[in-house]
C-alpha positions in Angstrom: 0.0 0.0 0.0 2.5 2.4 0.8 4.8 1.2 -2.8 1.3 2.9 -4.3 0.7 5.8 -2.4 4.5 7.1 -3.1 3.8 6.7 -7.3 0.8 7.8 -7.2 1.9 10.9 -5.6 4.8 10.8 -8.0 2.5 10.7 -10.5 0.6 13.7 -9.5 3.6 16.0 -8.5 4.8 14.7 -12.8 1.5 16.0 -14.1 0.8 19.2 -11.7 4.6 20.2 -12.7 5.4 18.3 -16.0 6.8 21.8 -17.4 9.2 22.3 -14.3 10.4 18.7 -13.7 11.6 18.7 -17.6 13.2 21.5 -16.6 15.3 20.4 -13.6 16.0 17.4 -15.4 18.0 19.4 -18.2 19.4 22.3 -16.1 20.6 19.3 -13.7 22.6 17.9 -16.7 23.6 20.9 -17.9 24.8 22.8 -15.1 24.4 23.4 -11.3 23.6 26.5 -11.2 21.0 27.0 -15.1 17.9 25.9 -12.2 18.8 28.9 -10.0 19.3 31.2 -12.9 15.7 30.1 -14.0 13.8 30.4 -10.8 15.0 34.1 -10.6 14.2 35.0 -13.6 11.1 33.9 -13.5 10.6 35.6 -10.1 11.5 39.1 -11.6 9.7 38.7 -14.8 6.5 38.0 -12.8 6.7 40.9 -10.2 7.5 43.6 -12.3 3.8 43.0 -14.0 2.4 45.2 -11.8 -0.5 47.3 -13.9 -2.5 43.8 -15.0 -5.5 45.1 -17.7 -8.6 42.9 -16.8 -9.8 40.7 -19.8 -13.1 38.9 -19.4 -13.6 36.1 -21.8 -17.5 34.5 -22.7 -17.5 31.0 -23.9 -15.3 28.2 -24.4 -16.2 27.0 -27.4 -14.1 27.1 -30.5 -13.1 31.1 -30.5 -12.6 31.3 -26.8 -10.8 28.2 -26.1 -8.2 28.8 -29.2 -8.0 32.5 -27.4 -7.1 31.0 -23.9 -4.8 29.2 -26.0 -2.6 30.9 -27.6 -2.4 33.8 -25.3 0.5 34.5 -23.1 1.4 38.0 -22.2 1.7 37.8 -18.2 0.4 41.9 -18.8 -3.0 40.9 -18.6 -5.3 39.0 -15.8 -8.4 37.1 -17.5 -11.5 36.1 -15.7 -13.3 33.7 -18.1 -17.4 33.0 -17.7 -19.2 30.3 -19.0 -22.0 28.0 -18.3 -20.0 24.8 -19.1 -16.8 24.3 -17.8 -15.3 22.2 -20.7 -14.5 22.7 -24.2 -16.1 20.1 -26.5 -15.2 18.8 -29.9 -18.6 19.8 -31.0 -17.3 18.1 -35.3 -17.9 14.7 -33.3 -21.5 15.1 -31.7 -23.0 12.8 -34.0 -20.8 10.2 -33.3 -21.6 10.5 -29.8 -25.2 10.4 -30.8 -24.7 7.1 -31.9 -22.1 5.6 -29.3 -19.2 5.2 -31.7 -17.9 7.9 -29.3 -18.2 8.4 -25.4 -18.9 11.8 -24.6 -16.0 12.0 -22.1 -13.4 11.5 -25.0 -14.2 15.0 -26.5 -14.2 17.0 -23.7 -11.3 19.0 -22.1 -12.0 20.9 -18.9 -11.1 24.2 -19.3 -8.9 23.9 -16.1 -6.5 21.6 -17.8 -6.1 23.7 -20.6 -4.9 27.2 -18.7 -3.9 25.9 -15.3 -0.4 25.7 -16.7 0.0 29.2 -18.6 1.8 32.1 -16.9 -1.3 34.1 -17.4 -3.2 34.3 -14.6 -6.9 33.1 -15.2 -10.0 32.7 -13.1 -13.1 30.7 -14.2 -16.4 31.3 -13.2 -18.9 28.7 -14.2 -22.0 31.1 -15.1 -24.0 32.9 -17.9 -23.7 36.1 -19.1 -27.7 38.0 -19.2 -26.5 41.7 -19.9 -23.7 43.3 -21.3 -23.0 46.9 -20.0 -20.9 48.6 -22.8 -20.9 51.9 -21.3 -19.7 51.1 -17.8 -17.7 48.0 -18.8 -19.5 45.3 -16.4 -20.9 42.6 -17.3 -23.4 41.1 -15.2 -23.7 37.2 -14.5 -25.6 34.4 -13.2 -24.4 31.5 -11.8 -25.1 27.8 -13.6 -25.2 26.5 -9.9 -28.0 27.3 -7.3 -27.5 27.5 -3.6 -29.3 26.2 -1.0 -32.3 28.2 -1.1 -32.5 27.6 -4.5 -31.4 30.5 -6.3 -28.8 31.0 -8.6 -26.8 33.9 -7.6 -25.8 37.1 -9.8 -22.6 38.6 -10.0 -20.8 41.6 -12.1 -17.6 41.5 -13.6 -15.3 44.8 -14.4 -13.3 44.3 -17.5 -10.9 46.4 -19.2 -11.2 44.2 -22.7 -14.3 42.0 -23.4 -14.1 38.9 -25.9 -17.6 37.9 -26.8 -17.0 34.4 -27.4 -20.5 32.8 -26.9 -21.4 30.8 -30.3 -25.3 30.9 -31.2 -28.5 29.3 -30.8 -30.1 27.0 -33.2 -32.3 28.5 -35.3 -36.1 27.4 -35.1 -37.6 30.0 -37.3 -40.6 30.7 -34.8 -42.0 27.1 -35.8 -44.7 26.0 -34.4 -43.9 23.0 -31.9 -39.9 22.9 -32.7 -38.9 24.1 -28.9 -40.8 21.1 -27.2 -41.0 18.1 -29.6 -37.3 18.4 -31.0 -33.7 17.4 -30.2 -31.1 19.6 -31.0 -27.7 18.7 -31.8 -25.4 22.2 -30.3 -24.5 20.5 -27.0 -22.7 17.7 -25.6 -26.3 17.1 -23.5 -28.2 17.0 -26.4 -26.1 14.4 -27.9 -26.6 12.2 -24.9 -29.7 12.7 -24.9 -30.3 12.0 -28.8 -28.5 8.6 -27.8 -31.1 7.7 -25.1 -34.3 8.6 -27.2 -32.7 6.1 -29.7 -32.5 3.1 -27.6 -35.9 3.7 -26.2 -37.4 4.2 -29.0 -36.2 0.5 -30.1 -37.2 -0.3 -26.7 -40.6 0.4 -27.2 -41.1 -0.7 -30.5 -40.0 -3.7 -28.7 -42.9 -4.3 -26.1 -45.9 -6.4 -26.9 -48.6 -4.5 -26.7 -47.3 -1.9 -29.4 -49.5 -2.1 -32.8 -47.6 -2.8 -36.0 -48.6 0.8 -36.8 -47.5 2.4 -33.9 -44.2 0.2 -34.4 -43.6 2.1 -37.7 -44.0 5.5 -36.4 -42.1 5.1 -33.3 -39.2 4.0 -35.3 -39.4 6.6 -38.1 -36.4 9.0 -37.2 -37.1 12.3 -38.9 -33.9 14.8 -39.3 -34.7 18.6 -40.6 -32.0 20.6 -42.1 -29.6 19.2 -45.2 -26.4 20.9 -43.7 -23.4 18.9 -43.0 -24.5 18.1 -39.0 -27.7 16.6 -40.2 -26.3 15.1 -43.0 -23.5 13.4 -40.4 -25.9 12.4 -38.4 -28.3 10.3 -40.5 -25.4 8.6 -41.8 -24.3 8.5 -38.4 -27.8 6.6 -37.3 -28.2 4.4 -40.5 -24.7 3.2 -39.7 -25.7 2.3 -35.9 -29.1 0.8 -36.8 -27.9 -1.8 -40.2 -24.8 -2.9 -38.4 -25.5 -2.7 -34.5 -28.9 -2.6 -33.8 -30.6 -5.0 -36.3 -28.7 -7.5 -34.4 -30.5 -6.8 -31.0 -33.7 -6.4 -32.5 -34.4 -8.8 -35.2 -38.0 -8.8 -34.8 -38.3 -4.8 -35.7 -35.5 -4.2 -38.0 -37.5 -3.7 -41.0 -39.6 -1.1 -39.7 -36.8 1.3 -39.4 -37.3 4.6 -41.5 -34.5 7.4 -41.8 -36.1 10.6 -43.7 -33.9 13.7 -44.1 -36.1 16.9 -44.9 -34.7 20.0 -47.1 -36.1 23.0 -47.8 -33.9 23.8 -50.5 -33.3 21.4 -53.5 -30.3 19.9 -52.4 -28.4 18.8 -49.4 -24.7 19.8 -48.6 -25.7 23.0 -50.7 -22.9 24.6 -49.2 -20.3 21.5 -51.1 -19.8 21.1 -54.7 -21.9 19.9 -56.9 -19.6 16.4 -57.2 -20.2 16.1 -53.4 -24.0 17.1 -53.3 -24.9 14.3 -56.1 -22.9 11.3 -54.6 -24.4 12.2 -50.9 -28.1 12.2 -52.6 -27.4 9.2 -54.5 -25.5 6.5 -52.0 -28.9 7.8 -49.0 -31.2 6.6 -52.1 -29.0 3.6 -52.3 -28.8 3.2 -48.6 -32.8 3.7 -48.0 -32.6 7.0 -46.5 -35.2 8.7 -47.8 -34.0 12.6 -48.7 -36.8 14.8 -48.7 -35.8 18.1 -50.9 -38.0 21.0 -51.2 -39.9 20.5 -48.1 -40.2 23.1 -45.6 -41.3 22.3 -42.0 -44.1 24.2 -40.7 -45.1 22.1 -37.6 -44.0 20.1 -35.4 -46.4 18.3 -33.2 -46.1 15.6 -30.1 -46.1 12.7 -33.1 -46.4 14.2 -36.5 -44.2 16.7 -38.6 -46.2 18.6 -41.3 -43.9 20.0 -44.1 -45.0 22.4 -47.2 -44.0 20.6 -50.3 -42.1 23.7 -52.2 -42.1 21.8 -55.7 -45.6 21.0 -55.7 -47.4 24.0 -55.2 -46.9 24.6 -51.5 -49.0 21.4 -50.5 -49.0 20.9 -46.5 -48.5 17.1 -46.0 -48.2 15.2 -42.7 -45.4 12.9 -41.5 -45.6 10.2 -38.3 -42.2 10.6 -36.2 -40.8 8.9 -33.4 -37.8 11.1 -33.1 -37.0 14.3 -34.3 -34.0 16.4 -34.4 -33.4 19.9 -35.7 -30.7 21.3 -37.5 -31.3 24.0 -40.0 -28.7 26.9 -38.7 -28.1 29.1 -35.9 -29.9 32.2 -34.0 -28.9 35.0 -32.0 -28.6 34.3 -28.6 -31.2 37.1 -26.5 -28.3 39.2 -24.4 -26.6 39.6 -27.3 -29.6 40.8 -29.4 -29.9 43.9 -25.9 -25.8 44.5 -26.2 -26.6 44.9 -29.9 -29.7 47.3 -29.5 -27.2 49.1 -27.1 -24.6 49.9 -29.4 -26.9 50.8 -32.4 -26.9 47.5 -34.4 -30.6 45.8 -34.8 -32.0 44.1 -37.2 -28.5 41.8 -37.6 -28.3 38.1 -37.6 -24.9 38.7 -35.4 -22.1 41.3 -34.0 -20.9 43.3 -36.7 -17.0 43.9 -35.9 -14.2 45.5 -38.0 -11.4 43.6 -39.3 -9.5 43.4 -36.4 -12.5 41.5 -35.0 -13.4 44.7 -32.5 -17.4 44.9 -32.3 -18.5 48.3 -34.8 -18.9 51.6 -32.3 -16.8 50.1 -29.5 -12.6 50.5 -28.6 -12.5 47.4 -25.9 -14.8 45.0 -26.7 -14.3 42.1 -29.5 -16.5 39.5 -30.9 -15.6 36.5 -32.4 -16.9 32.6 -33.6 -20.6 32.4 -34.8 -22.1 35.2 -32.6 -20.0 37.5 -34.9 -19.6 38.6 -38.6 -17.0 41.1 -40.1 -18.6 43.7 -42.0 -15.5 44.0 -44.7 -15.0 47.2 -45.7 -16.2 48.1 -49.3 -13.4 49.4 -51.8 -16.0 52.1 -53.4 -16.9 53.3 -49.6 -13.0 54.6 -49.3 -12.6 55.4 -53.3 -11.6 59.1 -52.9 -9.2 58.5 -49.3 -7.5 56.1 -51.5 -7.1 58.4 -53.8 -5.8 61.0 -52.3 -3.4 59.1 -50.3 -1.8 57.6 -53.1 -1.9 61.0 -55.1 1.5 61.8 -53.4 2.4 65.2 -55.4 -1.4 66.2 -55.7 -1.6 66.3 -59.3 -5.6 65.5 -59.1 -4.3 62.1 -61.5 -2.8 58.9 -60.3 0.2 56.9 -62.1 0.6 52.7 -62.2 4.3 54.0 -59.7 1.5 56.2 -57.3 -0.3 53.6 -57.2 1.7 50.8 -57.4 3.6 52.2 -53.7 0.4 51.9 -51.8 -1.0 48.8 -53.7 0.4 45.9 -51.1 -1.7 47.9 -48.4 -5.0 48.2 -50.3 -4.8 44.5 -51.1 -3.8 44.1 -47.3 -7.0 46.3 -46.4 -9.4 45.0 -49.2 -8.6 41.6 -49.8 -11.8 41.9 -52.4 -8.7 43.7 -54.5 -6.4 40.9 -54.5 -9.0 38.2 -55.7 -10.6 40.3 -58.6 -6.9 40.2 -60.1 -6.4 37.0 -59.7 -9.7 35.6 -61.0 -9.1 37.7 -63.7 -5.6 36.8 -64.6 -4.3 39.7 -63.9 -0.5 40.1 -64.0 0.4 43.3 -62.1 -1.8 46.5 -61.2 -1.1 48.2 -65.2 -3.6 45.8 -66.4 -6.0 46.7 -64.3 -5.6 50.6 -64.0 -5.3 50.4 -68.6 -9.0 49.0 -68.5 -10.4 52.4 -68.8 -7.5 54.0 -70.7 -7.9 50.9 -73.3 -4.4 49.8 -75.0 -1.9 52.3 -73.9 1.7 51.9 -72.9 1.8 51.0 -68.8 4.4 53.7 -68.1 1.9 56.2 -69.9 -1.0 55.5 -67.7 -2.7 58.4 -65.4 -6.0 58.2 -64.3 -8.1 60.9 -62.3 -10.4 59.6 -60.1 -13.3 59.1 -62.0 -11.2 56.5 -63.9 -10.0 54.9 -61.0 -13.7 54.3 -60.1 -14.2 53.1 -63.5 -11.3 50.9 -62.7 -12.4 49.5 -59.5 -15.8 49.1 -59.9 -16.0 45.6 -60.3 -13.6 44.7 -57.4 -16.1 44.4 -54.7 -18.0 41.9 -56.1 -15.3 40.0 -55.3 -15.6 40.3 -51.3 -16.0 37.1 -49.3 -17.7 35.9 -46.1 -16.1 33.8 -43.5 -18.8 31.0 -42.7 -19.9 30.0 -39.4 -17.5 27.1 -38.5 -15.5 25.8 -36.0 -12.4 26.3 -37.9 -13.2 30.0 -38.3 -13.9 30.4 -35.1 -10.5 28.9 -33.8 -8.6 30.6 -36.4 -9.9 33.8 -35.0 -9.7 33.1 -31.7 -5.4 32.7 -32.5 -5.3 35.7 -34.4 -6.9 37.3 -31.4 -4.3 36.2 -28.6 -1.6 37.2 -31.2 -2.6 40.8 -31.2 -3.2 41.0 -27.5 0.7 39.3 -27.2 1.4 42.1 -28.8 -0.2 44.9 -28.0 2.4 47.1 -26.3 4.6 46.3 -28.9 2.5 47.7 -31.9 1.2 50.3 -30.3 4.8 52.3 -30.4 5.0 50.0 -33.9 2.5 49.5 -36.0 2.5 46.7 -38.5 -1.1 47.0 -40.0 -2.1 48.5 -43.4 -2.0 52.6 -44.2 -5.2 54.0 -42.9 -6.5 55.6 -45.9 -9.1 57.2 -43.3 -6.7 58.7 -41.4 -2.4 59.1 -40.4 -0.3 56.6 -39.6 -1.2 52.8 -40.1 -3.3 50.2 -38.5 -1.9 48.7 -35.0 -2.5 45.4 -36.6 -2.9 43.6 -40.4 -7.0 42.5 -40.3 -8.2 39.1 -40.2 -8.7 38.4 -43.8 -9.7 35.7 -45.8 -7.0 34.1 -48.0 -8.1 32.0 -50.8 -4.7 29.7 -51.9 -4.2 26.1 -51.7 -2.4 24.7 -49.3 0.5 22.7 -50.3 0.6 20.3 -47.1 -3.0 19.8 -47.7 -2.0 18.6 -51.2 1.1 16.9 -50.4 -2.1 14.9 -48.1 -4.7 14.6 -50.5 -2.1 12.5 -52.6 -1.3 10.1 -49.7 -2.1 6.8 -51.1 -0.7 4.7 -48.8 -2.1 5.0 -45.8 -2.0 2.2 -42.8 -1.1 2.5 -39.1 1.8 4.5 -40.2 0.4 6.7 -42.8 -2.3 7.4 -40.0 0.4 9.4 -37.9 1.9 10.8 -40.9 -0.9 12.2 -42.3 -2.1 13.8 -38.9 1.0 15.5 -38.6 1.2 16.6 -42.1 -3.0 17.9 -41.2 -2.0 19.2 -37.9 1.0 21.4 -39.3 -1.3 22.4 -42.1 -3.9 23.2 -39.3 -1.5 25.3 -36.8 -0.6 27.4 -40.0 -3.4 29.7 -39.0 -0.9 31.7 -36.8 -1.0 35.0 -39.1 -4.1 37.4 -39.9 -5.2 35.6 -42.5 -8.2 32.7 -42.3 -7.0 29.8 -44.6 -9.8 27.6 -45.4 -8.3 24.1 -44.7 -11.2 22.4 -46.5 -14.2 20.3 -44.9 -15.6 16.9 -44.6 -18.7 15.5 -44.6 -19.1 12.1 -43.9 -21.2 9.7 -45.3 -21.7 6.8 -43.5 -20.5 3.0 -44.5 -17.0 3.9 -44.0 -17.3 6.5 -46.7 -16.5 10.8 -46.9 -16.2 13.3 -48.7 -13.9 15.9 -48.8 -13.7 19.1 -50.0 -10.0 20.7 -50.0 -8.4 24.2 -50.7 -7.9 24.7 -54.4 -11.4 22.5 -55.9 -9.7 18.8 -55.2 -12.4 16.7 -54.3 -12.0 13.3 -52.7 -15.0 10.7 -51.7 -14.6 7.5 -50.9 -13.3 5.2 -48.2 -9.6 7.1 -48.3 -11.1 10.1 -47.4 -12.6 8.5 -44.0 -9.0 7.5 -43.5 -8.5 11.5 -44.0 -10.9 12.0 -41.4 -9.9 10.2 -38.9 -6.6 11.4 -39.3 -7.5 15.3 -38.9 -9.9 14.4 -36.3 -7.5 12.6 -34.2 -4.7 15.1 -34.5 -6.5 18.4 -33.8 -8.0 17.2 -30.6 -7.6 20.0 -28.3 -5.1 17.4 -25.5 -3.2 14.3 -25.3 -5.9 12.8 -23.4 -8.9 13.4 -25.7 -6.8 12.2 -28.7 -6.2 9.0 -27.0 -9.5 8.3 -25.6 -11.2 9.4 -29.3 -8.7 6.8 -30.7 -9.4 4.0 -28.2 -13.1 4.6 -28.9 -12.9 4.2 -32.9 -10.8 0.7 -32.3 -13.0 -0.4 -29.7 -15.7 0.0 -32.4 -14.1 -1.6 -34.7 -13.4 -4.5 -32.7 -16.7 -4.5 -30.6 -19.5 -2.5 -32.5 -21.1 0.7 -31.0 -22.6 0.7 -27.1 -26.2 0.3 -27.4 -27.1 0.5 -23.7 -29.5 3.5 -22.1 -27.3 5.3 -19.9 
C-alpha cells in the first residue's frame, strides 16, 4: 500500500509540474547552477507586472478556447465566464449520438487547458444575461444554485471584453420545434439523442405496441440538409444496419430514416460532385431525402412540411424522433448588447477587421455570434485616392499607385482576388481598363477613372462562414494581437489608414483563398495504414497550426457519409469521396483534438468500435 501511495503521488507532483520537472531534469545535466538562474528569472519577470489590464472572456467554445490558448502575455489577468466548464469537440456530436464515441473523450475541462499558462486566469462557471458597454461590467448568473434555490448574480469589471458565446439554433418561430425536437449544439443533447434512440427500439419492442404504432415510433425524422444533419443520419443508419438489427431482429424492418430539405439539395454549401454522390448512396442506402420540403409544424407525433415543388402542398409525416438542424440564432443578451450599441435588425455582431465589435474600442467578438462587416473598396474610393496621389496632381500613375497597392490589397482583400480571377498580372492591367491599350508607363488616371477601374472589385468580397475552424482561427489571431499589444502600439504593422495618419496597430483578419500545399502533399497520400495514419495527422495538424497569421486559410471540410465513406472538399477544388477520405478523417480528427488525453481516448473509442460495435445501452 505504501509502494502505491508514493507513485501515485509521483505521479501527481509529474502532471501538476510536468513543465518544471523537464526543466530540472535538463538544467541538472547541464549545469548546477541554469535551475537557479531560471527560478529568478522567473521571479523578476512575474513581479515587475504590476498594472494587469482585466480581460473577461465569454465561452469556451471554439473562439474562446483557441483565445485562452494561444495567449500568453503575463500583462493581462483574464477572468473567463461560462455555463459549461469544458471545451467540447462539437465536429464529433454525431458520433456521440450514436455511441461510436463516449462523450468524455471530446471534452477537455477548461482547467487543464490554462492551469499551466503564466497568465493568470480565473473561471467562473455562469452565464452572461447583460452586457454593460458603457460602464464596462458585465453582469452574470451562476449555472449552480445555492441552498435556497437561487442561482446567484454577479458583475464582472473588464478592461477588454471577448464575446466568445457561439449561437443558438435557429427554429424559425416554428410551431412545436422548442418542445418536440432534439437539438444537436451540445454535448447534453447528444446524450440525450442517444437515449431517445435506444428507447425508441425499446418500445417498439414491447408487446402491446400495434404494427402501426411500431412504424412510427421508429421513423427518425432529421430537418435541415447541412453537414450536422447530414453526419448524423449517416451516423444513425450506420448504428441501426450494423448494430442494432442485431439486438432487435424482430423490428429491424420497420426502421425509416427521412432527411427533410427546404432547398433542392443537401450539402448546398459543397460542390456539386459532393451534393450528387451524398443524394445518391442515401437513395442507395434507404434513406429517404426529402428536398424542397419546408417544416411548418411540429407536433407531439407528426411533422407537417410544405411541399415547395408541388405547389406549397402541407403534408403530414408520423415521427418517433425528431431532431433539428437548419442553422443558428442569435442568442437574447446579445440581441440587448446589440440594441445598445446601435446595431438591430442583424443576424450577429458586426465587428471591424481586427475582429473589434462596430462603435466600441474594448470589446471584440468573435466565432458564430460574430460577422466582419469588410469594408467596401468604393466606400473609401476618394481617401484612396488621395493618399496615393502623393504630389497632388488630381491624376494617379501605375508607380503612385503601385507604392500603396500591397496595403490596399492588405485592407481590401476583395482587390487581390478580382486580379487573380481575372488573370491579372500586375496593377497596369488593371488601372489600362479604362484608358484601353496604352503603354503602362503612360498610364494616369483621375479619379473618375479609377472608379471606372475598381468598380468591379467588390464583387469579389467574401464571407467567413460560421465554422469551428473560423472560429479557432480567429480566436489565434486574437491572442496574437493581445501578445502584442504594447509592442504595436509604439510599432504598427497593420495597413496605411487611408481614413486617417499613420497605419493600422495590426494587419485584419482576412480571408485568403490559396491552396495549401501540405493539404495537397495529403490529399495524394495513397498509402495509408497505421503508419500513414500518424503521418498524415502531422502533415493535417501542421497544415492546421498554420493559421498563426491574420489571415483565415480555409483548410477544407468533410462530410461524412456513413459506411466507412466521406467526402472531402479541399483548398484549391480537389475533391475526394470515398473510403480514403474516411482514413483523411480520422486522421484530422484525431490530430486536432484540443489534449493528449482526448486524442487518446477518441482513438481507443474508434478501435474499440471496430473490434466491438457501438454501445447500445441507455445510460
Amino acid at each position: 500500500m505504501r509502494s502505491f501511495t508514493f507513485f501515485e503521488r509521483v505521479s501527481r507532483a509529474f502532471r501538476d509540474h510536468e513543465s518544471q520537472l523537464k526543466l530540472v531534469l535538463l538544467c541538472t545535466t547541464v549545469s548546477g547552477g541554469g535551475l537557479l538562474a531560471y527560478g529568478e528569472a522567473v521571479g523578476a519577470s512575474e513581479a515587475a507586472v504590476t498594472d494587469k489590464k482585466k480581460v473577461v472572456v465569454l465561452g469556451t467554445g471554439w473562439a474562446g478556447t483557441s483565445f485562452l490558448k494561444n495567449l500568453n502575455n503575463p500583462r493581462y489577468e483574464v477572468h473567463v465566464v461560462s455555463p459549461r466548464n469544458y471545451f467540447a469537440f462539437t465536429p464529433l456530436l454525431p458520433s456521440v449520438t450514436c455511441g461510436t464515441v463516449e462523450a468524455r473523450s471530446i471534452v477537455e475541462p477548461v482547467r487543464n487547458i490554462f492551469r499551466k499558462k503564466k497568465v493568470d486566469v480565473e473561471y467562473s462557471e455562469a452565464g452572461c444575461v447583460k452586457i454593460d458597454a458603457a460602464n464596462r461590467k458585465v453582469y452574470c448568473r451562476s449555472n449552480i444554485s445555492n441552498n435556497l434555490n437561487v442561482k446567484e448574480e454577479f458583475v464582472v469589471d473588464y478592461d477588454y471584453l471577448i464575446i466568445a458565446v457561439g449561437a443558438n439554433v435557429n427554429t424559425f418561430n416554428t410551431p412545436g420545434v422548442v418542445e418536440n425536437c432534439h437539438f444537436l449544439k451540445e454535448v447534453e443533447d447528444a446524450q440525450k439523442i442517444r437515449r431517445t434512440v435506444i428507447d425508441c427500439f425499446e418500445r417498439a419492442s414491447l408487446p402491446s405496441v400495434s404494427e402501426e404504432e411500431k412504424k412510427r415510433i421508429l421513423h427518425f425524422a432529421i430537418v435541415g440538409g447541412g453537414p450536422t444533419g447530414v453526419e448524423f443520419a449517416a451516423a444513425l443508419h450506420d448504428f441501426v444496419i450494423e448494430d442494432l438489427v442485431r439486438l432487435y431482429p424482430g423490428i429491424k424492418d420497420l426502421v425509416k430514416i427521412t432527411l427533410l430539405e427546404a432547398g433542392d439539395h443537401i450539402l448546398s454549401m459543397f460542390d456539386k460532385r459532393i451534393t450528387t454522390f451524398a443524394e445518391d448512396k442515401f437513395r442507395r442506402d434507404g434513406i429517404d431525402v426529402k428536398t424542397g420540403s419546408m417544416v411548418v409544424k411540429v407536433s407531439e407525433k407528426e411533422i407537417s412540411t410544405k411541399e415547395l415543388k408541388n405547389g406549397g402542398e402541407i403534408t403530414t409525416i408520423p415521427y418517433g424522433m425528431a431532431v433539428w438542424s437548419t442553422g443558428i440564432g442569435t442568442r437574447p443578451f446579445i440581441k440587448d448588447f446589440m440594441a445598445q450599441i446601435g446595431q438591430t435588425n442583424r443576424r450577429a455582431i458586426a465587428t471591424d477587421e481586427w475582429l473589434r465589435v462596430e462603435a466600441t474600442n474594448n470589446v471584440y467578438a468573435l466565432g458564430d455570434c460574430a460577422t466582419i462587416n469588410q469594408r467596401k473598396v468604393m466606400e473609401d474610393i476618394a481617401a484612396i485616392f488621395k493618399k496615393a496621389d502623393k504630389d497632388n496632381s488630381g491624376t494617379l500613375t501605375v508607380k503612385e499607385f503601385q507604392e500603396v497597392l500591397d496595403d490596399i490589397c492588405e485592407r481590401y482583400p476583395q482587390v487581390e482576388l478580382y486580379l487573380k480571377n481575372n488573370q491579372m498580372n500586375d496593377i497596369a492591367d488593371l488601372l489600362k481598363e479604362p484608358k484601353g491599350d496604352v503603354k503602362k508607363e503612360s498610364i494616369e488616371l483621375n479619379i473618375e477613372e479609377l472608379k471606372t477601374a475598381l468598380s468591379k472589385v467588390d464583387s469579389q468580397m467574401k464571407f467567413l462562414p460560421a465554422t469551428a475552424q473560423v472560429a479557432s482561427q480567429q480566436g489565434t489571431y486574437l491572442a496574437k494581437c493581445f501578445n502584442r499589444m504594447e509592442e504595436c502600439e509604439k510599432n504598427p504593422e497593420g495597413p496605411i489608414r487611408f481614413r486617417g495618419e499613420g497605419r493600422h496597430r495590426f494587419k485584419p483578419f482576412r480571408y485568403q483563398d490559396h491552396f495549401n500545399l501540405l493539404a495537397l502533399c495529403f490529399y495524394h497520400s495513397l498509402y495509408v495504414d497505421m503508419q500513414g495514419f500518424s503521418l498524415v495527422g502531422q502533415c493535417f495538424t501542421h497544415c492546421y497550426m498554420i493559421d498563426c497569421s491574420s489571415r483565415y486559410k480555409h483548410l477544407g471540410q468533410f462530410a461524412p457519409l456513413g459506411g466507412e465513406q466521406t467526402a472531402a472538399q479541399l483548398p484549391g477544388d480537389w475533391i475526394s469521396i470515398g473510403r480514403s477520405s474516411q482514413w483523411m478523417w480520422y486522421s484530422v480528427y484525431a490530430s486536432k483534438q484540443v489534449s493528449g488525453r482526448t486524442r487518446a481516448l477518441v482513438v481507443s473509442d474508434w478501435i474499440r468500435r471496430f473490434i466491438f460495435g457501438r454501445d447500445s445501452s441507455q445510460i
